[in-house]
C-alpha positions as CSV (number, residue, x, y, z in Angstrom):
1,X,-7.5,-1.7,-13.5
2,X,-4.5,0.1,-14.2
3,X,-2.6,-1.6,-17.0
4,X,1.3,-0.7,-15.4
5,X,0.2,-2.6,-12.7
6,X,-1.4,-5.6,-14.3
7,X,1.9,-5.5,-16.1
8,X,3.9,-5.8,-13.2
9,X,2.1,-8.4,-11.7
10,X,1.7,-10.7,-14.4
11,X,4.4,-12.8,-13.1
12,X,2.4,-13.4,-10.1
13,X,-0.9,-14.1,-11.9
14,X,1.1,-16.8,-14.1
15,X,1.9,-18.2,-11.3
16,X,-1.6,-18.6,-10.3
17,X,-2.7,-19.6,-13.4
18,X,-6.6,-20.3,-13.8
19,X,-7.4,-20.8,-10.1
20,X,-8.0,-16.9,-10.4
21,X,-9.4,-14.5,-12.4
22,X,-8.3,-10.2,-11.3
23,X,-11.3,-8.6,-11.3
24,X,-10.5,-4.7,-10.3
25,X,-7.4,-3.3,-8.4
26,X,-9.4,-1.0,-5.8
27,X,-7.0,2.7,-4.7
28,X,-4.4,1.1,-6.4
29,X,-3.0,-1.3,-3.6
30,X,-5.7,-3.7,-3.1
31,X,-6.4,-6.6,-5.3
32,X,-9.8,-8.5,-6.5
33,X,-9.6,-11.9,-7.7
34,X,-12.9,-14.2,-8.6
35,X,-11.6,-17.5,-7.1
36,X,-12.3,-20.9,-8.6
37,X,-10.0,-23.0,-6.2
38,X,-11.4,-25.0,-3.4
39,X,-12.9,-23.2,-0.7
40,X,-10.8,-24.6,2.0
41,X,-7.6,-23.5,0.3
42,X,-9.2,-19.8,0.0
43,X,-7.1,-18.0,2.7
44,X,-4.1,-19.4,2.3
45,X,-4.2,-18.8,-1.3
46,X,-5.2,-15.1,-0.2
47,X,-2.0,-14.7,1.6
48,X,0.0,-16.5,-1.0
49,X,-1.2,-13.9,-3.9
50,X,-0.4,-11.2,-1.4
51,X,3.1,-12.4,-1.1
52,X,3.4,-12.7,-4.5
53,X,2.0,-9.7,-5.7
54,X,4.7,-8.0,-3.2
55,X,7.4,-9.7,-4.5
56,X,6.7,-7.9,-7.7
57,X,7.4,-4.6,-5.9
58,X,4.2,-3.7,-5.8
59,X,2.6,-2.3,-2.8
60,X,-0.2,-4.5,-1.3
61,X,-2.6,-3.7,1.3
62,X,-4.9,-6.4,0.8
63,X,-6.2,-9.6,-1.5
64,X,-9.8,-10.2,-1.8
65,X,-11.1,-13.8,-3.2
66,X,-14.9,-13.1,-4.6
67,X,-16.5,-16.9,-4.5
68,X,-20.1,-15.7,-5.2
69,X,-22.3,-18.1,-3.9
70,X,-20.1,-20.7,-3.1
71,X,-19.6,-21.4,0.7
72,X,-18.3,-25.1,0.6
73,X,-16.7,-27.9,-1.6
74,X,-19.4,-30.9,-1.5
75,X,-17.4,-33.2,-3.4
76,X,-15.0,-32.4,-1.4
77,X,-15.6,-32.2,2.0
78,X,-18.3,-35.3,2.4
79,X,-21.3,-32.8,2.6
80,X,-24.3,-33.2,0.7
81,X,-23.8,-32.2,-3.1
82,X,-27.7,-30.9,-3.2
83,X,-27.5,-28.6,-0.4
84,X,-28.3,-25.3,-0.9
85,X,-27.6,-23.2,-4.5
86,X,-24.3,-23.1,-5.8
């Protein structure tokens, strides 16, 4: 990743704190986090980083939340918690 950007945007990712982790920054405008939130909080965290990575005037085309594996919260959404690999 480009450290002037990372710089610039550190007041952003403060604000986001461990729920994320920046993983690349892909042609310079569009932003890779691994995301450790909960699952049903994903988008709107997506959006949220966008608006704050913008605010740091930086341009922003577009926030991408890796989970890996992970497609749902079982503790937190009543689902079985030995369903499938996560």
């Amino acid at each position: 990743a480009n450290p002037e950007i990372v710089a610039k945007i550190q007041p952003a990712l403060d604000i986001l704190g461990d729920v994320v982790e920046l993983l690349s920054i892909e042609v310079d405008t569009v932003f890779r986090f691994k995301y450790h939130g909960l699952m049903k909080n994903k988008r709107g965290m997506e959006a949220w980083a966008g608006v704050l990575i913008r605010n740091c005037d930086v341009d922003c085309t577009g926030v991408v939340f890796e989970t890996g594996y992970r497609k749902r919260d079982p503790w937190y959404d009543g689902g079985s918690h030995w369903y499938g690999p996560y």
